[in-house]
mmCIF file of the N, C-alpha and C atoms, coordinates in Angstrom:
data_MODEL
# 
_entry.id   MODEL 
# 
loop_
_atom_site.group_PDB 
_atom_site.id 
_atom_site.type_symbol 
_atom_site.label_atom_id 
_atom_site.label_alt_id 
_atom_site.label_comp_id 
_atom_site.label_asym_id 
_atom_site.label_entity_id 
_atom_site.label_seq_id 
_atom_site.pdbx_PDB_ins_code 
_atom_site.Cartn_x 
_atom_site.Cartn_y 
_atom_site.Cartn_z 
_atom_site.occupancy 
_atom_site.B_iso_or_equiv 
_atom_site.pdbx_formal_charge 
_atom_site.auth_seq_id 
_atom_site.auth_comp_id 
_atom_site.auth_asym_id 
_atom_site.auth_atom_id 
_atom_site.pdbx_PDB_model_num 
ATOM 1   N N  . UNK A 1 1  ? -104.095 27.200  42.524 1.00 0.00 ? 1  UNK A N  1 
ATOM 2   C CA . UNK A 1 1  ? -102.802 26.616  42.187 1.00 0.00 ? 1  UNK A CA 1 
ATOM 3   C C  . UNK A 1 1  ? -102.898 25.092  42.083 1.00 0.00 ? 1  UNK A C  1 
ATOM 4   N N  . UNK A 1 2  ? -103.738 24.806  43.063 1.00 0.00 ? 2  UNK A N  1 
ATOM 5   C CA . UNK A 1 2  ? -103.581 23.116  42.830 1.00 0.00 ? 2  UNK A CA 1 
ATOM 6   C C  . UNK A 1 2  ? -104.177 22.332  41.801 1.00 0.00 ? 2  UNK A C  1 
ATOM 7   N N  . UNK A 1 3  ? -104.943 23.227  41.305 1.00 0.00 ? 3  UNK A N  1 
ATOM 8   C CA . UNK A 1 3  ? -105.849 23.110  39.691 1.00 0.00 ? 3  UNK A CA 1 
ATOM 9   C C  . UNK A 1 3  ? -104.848 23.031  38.743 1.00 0.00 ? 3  UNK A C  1 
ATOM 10  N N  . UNK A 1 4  ? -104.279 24.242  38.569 1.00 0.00 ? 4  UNK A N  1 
ATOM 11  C CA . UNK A 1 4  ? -102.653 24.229  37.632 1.00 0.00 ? 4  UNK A CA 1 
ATOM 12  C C  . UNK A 1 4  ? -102.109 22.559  37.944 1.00 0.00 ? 4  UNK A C  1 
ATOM 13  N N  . UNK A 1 5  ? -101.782 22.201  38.811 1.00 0.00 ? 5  UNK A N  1 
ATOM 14  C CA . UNK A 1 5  ? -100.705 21.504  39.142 1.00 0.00 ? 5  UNK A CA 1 
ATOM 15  C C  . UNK A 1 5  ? -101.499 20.419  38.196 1.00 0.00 ? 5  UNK A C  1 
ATOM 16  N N  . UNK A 1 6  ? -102.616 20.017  38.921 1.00 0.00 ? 6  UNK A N  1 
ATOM 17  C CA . UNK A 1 6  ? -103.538 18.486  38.839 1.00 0.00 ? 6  UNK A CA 1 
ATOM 18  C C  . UNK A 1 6  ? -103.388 18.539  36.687 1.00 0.00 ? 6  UNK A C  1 
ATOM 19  N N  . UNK A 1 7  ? -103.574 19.962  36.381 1.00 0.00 ? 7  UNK A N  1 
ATOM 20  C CA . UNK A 1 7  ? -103.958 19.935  35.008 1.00 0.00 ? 7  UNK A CA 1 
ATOM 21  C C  . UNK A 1 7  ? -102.124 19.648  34.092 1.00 0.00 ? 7  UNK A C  1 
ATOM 22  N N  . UNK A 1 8  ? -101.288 20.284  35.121 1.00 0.00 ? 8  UNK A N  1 
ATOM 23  C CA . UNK A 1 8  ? -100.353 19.594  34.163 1.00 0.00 ? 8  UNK A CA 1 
ATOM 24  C C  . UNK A 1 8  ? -99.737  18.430  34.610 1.00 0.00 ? 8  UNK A C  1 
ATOM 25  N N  . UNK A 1 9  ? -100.175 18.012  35.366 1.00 0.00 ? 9  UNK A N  1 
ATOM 26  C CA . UNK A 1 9  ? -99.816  15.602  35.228 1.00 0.00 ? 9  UNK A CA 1 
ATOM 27  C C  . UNK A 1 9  ? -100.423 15.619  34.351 1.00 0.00 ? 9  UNK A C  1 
ATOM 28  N N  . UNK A 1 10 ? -101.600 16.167  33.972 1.00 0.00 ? 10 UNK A N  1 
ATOM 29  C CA . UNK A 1 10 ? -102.324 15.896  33.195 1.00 0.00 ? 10 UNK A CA 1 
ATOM 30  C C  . UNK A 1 10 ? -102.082 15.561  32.030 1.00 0.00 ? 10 UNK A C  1 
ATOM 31  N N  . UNK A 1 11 ? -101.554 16.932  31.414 1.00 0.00 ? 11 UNK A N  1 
ATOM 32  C CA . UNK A 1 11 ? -100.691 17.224  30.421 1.00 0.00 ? 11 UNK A CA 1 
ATOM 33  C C  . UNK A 1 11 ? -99.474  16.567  29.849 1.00 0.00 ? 11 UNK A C  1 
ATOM 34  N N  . UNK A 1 12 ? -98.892  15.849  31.290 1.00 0.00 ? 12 UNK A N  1 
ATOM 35  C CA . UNK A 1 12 ? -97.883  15.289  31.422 1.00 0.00 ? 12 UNK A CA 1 
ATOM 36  C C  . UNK A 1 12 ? -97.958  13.928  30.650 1.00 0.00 ? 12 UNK A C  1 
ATOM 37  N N  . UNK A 1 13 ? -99.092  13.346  31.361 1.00 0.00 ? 13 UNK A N  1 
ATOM 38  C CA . UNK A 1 13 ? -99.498  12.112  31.180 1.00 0.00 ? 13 UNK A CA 1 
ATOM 39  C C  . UNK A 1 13 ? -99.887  11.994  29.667 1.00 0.00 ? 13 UNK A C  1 
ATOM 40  N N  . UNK A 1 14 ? -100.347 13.241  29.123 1.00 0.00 ? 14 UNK A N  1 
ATOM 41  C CA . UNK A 1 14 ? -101.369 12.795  27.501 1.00 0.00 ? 14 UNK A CA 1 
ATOM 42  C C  . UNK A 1 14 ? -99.987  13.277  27.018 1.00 0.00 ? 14 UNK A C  1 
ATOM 43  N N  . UNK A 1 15 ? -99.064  13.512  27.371 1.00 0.00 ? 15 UNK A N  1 
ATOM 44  C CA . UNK A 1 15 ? -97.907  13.835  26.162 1.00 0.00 ? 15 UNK A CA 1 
ATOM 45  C C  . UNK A 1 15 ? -96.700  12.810  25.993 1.00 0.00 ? 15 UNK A C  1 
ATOM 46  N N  . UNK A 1 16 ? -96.792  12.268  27.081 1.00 0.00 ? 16 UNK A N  1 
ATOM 47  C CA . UNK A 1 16 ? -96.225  10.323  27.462 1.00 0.00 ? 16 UNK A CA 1 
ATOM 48  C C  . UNK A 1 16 ? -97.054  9.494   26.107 1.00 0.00 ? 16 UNK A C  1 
ATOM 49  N N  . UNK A 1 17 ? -98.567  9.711   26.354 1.00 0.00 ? 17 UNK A N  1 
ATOM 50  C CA . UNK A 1 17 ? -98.873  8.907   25.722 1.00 0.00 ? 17 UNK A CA 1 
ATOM 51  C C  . UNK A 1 17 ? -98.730  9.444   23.896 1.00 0.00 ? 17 UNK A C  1 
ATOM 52  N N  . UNK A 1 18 ? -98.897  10.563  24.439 1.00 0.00 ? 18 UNK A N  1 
ATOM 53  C CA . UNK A 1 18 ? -98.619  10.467  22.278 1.00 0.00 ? 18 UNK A CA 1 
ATOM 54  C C  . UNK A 1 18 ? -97.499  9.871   21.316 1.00 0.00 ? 18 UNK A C  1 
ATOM 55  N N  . UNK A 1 19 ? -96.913  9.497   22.263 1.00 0.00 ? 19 UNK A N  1 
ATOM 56  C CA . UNK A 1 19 ? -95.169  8.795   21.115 1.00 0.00 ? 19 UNK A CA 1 
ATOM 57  C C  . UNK A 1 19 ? -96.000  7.725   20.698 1.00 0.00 ? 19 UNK A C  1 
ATOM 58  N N  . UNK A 1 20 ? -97.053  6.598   21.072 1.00 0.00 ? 20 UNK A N  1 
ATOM 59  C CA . UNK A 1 20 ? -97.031  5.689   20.906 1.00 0.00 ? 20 UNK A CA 1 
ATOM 60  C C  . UNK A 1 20 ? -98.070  5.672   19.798 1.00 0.00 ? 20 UNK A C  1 
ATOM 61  N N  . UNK A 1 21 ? -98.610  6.978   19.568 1.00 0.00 ? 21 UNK A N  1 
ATOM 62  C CA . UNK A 1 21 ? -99.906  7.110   18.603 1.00 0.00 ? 21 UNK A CA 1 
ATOM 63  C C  . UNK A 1 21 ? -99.293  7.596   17.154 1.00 0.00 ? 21 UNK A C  1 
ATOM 64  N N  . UNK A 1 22 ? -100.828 7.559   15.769 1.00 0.00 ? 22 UNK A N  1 
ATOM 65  C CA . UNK A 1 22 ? -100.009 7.774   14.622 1.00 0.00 ? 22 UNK A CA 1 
ATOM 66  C C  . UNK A 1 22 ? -99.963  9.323   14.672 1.00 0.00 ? 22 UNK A C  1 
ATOM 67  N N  . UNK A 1 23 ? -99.399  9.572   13.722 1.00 0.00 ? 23 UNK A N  1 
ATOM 68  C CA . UNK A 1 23 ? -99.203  11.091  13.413 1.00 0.00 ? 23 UNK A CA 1 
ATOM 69  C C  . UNK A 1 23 ? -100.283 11.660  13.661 1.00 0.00 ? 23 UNK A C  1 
ATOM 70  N N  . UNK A 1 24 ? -100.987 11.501  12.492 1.00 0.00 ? 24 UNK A N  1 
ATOM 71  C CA . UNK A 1 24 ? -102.510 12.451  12.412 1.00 0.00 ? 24 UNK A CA 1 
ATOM 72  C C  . UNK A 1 24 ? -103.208 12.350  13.946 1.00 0.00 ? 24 UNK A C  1 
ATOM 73  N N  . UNK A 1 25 ? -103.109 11.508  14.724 1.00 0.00 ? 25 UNK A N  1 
ATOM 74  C CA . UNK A 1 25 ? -103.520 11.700  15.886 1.00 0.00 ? 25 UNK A CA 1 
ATOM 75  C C  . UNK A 1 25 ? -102.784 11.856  16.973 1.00 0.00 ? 25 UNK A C  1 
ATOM 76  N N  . UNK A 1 26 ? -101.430 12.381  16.473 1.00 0.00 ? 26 UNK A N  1 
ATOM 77  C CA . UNK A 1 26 ? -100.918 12.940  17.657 1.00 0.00 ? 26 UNK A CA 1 
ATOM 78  C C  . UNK A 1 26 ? -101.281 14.505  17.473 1.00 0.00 ? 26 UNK A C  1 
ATOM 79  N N  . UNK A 1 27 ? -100.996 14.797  16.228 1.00 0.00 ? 27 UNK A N  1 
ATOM 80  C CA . UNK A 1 27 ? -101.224 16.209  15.641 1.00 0.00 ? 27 UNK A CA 1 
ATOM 81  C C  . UNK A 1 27 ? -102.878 16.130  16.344 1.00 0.00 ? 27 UNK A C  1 
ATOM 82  N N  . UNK A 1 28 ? -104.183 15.854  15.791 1.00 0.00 ? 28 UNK A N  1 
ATOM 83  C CA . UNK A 1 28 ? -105.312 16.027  16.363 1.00 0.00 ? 28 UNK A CA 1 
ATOM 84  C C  . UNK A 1 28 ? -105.039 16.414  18.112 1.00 0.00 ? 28 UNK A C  1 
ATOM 85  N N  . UNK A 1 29 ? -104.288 15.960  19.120 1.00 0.00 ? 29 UNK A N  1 
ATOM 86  C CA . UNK A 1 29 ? -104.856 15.651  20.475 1.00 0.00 ? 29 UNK A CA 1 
ATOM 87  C C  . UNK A 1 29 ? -103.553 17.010  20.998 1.00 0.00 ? 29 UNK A C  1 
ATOM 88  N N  . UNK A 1 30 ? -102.169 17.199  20.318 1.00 0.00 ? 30 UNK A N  1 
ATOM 89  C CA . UNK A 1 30 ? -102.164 18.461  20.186 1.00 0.00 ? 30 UNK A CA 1 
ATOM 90  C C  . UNK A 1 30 ? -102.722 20.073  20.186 1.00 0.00 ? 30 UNK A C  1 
ATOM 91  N N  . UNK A 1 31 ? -103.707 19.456  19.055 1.00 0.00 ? 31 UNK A N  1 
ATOM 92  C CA . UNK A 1 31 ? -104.592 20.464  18.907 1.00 0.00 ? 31 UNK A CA 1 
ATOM 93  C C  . UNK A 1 31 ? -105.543 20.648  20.079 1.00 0.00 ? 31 UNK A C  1 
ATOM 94  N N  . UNK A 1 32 ? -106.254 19.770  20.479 1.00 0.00 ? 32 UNK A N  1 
ATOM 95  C CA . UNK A 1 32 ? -106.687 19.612  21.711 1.00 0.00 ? 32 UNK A CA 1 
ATOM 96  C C  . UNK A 1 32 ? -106.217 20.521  22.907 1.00 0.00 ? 32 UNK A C  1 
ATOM 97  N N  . UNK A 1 33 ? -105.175 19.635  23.150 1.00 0.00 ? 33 UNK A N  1 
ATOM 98  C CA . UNK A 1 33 ? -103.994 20.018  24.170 1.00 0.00 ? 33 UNK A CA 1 
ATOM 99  C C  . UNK A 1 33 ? -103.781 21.777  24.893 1.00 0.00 ? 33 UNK A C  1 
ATOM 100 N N  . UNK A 1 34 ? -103.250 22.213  23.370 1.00 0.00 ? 34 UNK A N  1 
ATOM 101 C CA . UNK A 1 34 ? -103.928 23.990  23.031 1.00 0.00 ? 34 UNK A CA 1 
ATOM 102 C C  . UNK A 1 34 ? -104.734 24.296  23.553 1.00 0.00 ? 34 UNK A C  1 
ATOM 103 N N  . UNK A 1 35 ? -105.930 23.684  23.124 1.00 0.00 ? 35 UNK A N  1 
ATOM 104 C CA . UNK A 1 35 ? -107.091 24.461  23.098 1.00 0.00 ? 35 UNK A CA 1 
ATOM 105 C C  . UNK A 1 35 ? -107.412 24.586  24.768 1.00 0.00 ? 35 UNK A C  1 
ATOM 106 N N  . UNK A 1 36 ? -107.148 23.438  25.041 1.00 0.00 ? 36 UNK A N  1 
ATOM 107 C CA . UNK A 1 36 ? -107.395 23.032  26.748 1.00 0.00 ? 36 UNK A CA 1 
ATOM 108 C C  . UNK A 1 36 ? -106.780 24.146  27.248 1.00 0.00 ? 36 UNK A C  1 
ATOM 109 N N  . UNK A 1 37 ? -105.463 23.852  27.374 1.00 0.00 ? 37 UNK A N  1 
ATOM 110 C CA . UNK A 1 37 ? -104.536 25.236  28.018 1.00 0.00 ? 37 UNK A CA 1 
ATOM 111 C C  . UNK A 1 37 ? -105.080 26.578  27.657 1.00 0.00 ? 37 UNK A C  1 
ATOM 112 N N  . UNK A 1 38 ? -105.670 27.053  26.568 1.00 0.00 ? 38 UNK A N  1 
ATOM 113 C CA . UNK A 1 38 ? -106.107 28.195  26.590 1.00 0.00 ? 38 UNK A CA 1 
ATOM 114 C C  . UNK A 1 38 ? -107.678 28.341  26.957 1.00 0.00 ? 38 UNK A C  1 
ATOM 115 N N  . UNK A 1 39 ? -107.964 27.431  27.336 1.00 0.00 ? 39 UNK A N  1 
ATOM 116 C CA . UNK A 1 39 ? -109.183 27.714  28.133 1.00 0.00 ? 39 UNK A CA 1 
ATOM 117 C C  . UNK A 1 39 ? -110.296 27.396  26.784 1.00 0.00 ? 39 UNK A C  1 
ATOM 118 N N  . UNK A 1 40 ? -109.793 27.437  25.636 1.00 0.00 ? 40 UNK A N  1 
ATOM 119 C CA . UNK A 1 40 ? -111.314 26.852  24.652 1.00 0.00 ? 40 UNK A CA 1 
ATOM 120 C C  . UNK A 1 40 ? -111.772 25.746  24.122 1.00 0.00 ? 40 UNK A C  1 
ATOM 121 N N  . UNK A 1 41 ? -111.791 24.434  25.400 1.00 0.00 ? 41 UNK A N  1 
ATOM 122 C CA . UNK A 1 41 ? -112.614 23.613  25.350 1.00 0.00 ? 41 UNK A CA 1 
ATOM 123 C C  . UNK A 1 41 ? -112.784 23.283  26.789 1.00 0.00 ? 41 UNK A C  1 
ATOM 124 N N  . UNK A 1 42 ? -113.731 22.972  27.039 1.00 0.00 ? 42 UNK A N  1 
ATOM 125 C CA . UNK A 1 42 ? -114.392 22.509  28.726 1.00 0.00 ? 42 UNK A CA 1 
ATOM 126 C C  . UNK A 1 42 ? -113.441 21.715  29.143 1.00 0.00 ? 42 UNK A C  1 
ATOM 127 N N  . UNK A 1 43 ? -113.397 21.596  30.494 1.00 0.00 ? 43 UNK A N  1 
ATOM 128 C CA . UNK A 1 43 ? -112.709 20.853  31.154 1.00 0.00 ? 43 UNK A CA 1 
ATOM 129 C C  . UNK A 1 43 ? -113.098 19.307  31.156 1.00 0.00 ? 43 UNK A C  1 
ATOM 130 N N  . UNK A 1 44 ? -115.046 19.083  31.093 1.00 0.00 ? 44 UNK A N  1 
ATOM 131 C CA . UNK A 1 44 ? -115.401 17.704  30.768 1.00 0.00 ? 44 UNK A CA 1 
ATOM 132 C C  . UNK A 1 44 ? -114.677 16.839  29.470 1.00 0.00 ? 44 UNK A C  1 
ATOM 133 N N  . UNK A 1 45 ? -114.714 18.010  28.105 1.00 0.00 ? 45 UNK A N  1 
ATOM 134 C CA . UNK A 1 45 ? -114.007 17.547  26.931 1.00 0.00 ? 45 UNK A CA 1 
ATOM 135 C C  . UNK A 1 45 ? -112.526 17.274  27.031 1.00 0.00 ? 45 UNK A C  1 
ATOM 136 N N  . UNK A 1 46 ? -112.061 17.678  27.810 1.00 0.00 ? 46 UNK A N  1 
ATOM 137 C CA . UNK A 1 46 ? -110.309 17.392  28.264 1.00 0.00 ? 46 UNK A CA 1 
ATOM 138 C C  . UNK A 1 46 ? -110.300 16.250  28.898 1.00 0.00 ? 46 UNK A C  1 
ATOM 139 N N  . UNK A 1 47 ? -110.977 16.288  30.496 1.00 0.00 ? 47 UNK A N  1 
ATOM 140 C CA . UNK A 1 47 ? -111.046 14.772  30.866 1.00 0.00 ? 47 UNK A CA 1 
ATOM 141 C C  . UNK A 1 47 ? -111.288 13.609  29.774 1.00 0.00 ? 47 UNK A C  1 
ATOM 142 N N  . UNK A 1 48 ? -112.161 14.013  28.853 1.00 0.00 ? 48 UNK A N  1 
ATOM 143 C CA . UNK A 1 48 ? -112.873 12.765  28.317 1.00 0.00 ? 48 UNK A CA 1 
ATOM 144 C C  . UNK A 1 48 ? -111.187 12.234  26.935 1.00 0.00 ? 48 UNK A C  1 
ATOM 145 N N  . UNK A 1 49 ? -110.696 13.482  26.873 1.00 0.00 ? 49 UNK A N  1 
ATOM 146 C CA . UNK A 1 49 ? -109.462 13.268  26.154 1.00 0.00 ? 49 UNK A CA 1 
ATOM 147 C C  . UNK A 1 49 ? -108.683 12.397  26.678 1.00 0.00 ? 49 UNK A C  1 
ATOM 148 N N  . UNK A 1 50 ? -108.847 12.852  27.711 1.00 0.00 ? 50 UNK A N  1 
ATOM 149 C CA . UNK A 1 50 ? -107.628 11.948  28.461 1.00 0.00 ? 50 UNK A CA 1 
ATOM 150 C C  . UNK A 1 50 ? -108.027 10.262  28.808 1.00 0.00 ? 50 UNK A C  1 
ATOM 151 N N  . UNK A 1 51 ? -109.129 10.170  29.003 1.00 0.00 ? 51 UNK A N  1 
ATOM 152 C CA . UNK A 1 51 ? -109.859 9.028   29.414 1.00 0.00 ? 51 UNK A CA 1 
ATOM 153 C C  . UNK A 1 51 ? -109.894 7.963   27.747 1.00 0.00 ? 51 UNK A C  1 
ATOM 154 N N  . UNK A 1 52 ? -109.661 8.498   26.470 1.00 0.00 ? 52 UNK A N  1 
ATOM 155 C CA . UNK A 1 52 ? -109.798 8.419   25.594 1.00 0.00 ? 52 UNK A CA 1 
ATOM 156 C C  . UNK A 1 52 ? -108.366 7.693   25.551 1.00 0.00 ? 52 UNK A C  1 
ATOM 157 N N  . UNK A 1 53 ? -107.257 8.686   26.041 1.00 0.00 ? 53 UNK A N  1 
ATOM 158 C CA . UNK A 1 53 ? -106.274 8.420   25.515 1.00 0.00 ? 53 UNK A CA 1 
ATOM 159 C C  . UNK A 1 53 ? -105.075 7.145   26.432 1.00 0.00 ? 53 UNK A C  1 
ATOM 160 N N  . UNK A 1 54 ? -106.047 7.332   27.724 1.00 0.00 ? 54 UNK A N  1 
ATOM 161 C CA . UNK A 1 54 ? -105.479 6.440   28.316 1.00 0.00 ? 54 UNK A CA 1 
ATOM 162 C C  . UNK A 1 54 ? -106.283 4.831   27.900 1.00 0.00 ? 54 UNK A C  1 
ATOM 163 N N  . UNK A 1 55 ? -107.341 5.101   27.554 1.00 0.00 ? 55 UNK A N  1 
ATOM 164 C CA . UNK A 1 55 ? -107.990 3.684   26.809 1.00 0.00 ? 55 UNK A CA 1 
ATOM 165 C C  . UNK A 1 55 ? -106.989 3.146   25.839 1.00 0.00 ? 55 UNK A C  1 
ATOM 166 N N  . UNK A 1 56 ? -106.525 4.098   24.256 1.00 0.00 ? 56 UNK A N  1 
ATOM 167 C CA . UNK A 1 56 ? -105.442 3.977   23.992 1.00 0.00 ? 56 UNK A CA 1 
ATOM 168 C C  . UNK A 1 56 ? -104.250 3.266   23.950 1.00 0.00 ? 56 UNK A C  1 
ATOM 169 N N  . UNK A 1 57 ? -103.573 3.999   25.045 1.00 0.00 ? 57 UNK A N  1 
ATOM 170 C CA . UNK A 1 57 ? -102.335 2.914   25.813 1.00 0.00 ? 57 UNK A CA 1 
ATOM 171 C C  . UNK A 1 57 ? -102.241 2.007   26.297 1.00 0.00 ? 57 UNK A C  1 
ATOM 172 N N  . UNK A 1 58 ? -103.314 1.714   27.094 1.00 0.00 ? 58 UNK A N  1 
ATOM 173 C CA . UNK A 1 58 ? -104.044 0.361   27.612 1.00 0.00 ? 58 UNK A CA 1 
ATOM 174 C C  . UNK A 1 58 ? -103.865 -0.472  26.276 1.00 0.00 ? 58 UNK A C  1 
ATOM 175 N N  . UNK A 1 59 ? -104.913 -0.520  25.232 1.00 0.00 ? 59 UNK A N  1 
ATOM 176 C CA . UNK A 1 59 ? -104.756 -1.258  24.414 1.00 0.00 ? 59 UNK A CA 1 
ATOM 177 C C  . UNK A 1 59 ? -103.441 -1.243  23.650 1.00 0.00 ? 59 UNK A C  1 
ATOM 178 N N  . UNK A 1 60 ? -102.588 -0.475  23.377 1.00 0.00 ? 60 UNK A N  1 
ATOM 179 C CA . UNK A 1 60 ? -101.511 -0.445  22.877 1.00 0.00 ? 60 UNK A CA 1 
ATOM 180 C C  . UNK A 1 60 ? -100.617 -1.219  23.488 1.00 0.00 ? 60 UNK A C  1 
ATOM 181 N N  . UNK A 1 61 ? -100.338 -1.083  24.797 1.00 0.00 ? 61 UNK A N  1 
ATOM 182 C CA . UNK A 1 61 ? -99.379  -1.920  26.159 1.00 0.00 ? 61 UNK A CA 1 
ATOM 183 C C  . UNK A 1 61 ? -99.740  -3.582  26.092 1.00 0.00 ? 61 UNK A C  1 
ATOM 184 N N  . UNK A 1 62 ? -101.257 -3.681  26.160 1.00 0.00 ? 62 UNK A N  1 
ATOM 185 C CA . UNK A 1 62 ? -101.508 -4.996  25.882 1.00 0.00 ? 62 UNK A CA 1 
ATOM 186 C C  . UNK A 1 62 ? -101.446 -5.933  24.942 1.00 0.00 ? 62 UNK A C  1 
ATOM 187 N N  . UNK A 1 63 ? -100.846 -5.021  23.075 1.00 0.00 ? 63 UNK A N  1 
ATOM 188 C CA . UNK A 1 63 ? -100.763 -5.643  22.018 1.00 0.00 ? 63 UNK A CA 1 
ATOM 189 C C  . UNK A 1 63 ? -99.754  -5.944  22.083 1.00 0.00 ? 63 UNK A C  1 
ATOM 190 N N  . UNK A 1 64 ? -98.975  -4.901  22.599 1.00 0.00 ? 64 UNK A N  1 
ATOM 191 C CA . UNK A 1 64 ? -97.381  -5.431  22.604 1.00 0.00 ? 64 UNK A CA 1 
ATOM 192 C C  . UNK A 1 64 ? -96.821  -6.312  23.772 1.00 0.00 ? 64 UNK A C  1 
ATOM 193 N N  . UNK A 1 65 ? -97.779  -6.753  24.252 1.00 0.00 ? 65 UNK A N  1 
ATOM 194 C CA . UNK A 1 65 ? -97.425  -7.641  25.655 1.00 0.00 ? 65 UNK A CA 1 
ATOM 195 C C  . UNK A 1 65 ? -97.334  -9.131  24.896 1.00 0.00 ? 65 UNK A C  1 
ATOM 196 N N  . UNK A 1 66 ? -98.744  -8.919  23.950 1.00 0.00 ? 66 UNK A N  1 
ATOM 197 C CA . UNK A 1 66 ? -99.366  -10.307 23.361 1.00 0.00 ? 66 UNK A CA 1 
ATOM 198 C C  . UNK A 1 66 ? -98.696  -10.563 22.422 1.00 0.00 ? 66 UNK A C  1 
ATOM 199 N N  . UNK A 1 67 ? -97.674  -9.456  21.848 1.00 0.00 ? 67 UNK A N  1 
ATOM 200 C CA . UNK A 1 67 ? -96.556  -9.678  20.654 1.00 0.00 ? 67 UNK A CA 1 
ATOM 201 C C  . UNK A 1 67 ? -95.741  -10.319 21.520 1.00 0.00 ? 67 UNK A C  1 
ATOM 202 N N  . UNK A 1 68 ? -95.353  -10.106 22.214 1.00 0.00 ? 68 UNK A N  1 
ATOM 203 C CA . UNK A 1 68 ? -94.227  -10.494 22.947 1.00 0.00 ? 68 UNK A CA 1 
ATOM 204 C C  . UNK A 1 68 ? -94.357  -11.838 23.436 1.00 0.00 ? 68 UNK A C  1 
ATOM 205 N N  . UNK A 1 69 ? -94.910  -12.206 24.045 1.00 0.00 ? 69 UNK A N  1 
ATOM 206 C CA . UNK A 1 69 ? -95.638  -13.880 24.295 1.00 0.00 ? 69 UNK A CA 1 
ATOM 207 C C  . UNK A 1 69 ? -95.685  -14.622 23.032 1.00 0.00 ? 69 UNK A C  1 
ATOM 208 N N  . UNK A 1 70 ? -96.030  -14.320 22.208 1.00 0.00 ? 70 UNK A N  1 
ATOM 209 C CA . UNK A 1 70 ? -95.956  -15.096 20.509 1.00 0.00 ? 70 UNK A CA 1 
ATOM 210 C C  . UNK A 1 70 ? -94.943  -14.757 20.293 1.00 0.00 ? 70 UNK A C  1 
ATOM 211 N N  . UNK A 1 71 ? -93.641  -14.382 20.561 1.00 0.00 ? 71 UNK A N  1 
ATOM 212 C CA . UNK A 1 71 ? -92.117  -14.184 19.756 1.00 0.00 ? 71 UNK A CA 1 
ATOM 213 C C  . UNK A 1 71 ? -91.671  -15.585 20.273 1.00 0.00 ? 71 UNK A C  1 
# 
């Protein structure tokens, strides 16, 4: 059970971050997403999704920080 739980923050967290991404790659990490929940991609390839996607937001949070300082 506590596997379930840990995997949907998880879930939680990569579906926070997709508003801020373009289409085609929200659709791509979707697909992902699926596949994870049904068990057909490794759990290393999910982490690394997520590690991917929180790199991502990071840089996204920080462009718009640096927009914001230049307004």
């Amino acid at each position: 059970m506590e596997k379930e739980l840990e995997l949907t923050i998880e879930g939680y967290l990569l579906w926070q971050t997709l508003d801020s991404l373009p289409e085609n790659e929200q659709r791509f990490i979707r697909l992902i997403i699926g596949y994870g929940a049904s068990g057909l991609i490794s759990d290393d390839d999910y982490s690394f999704l997520l590690q991917y996607l929180m790199t991502k937001d990071k840089e996204l949070y920080e462009a718009r920080e640096k927009i914001k300082r230049l307004s």
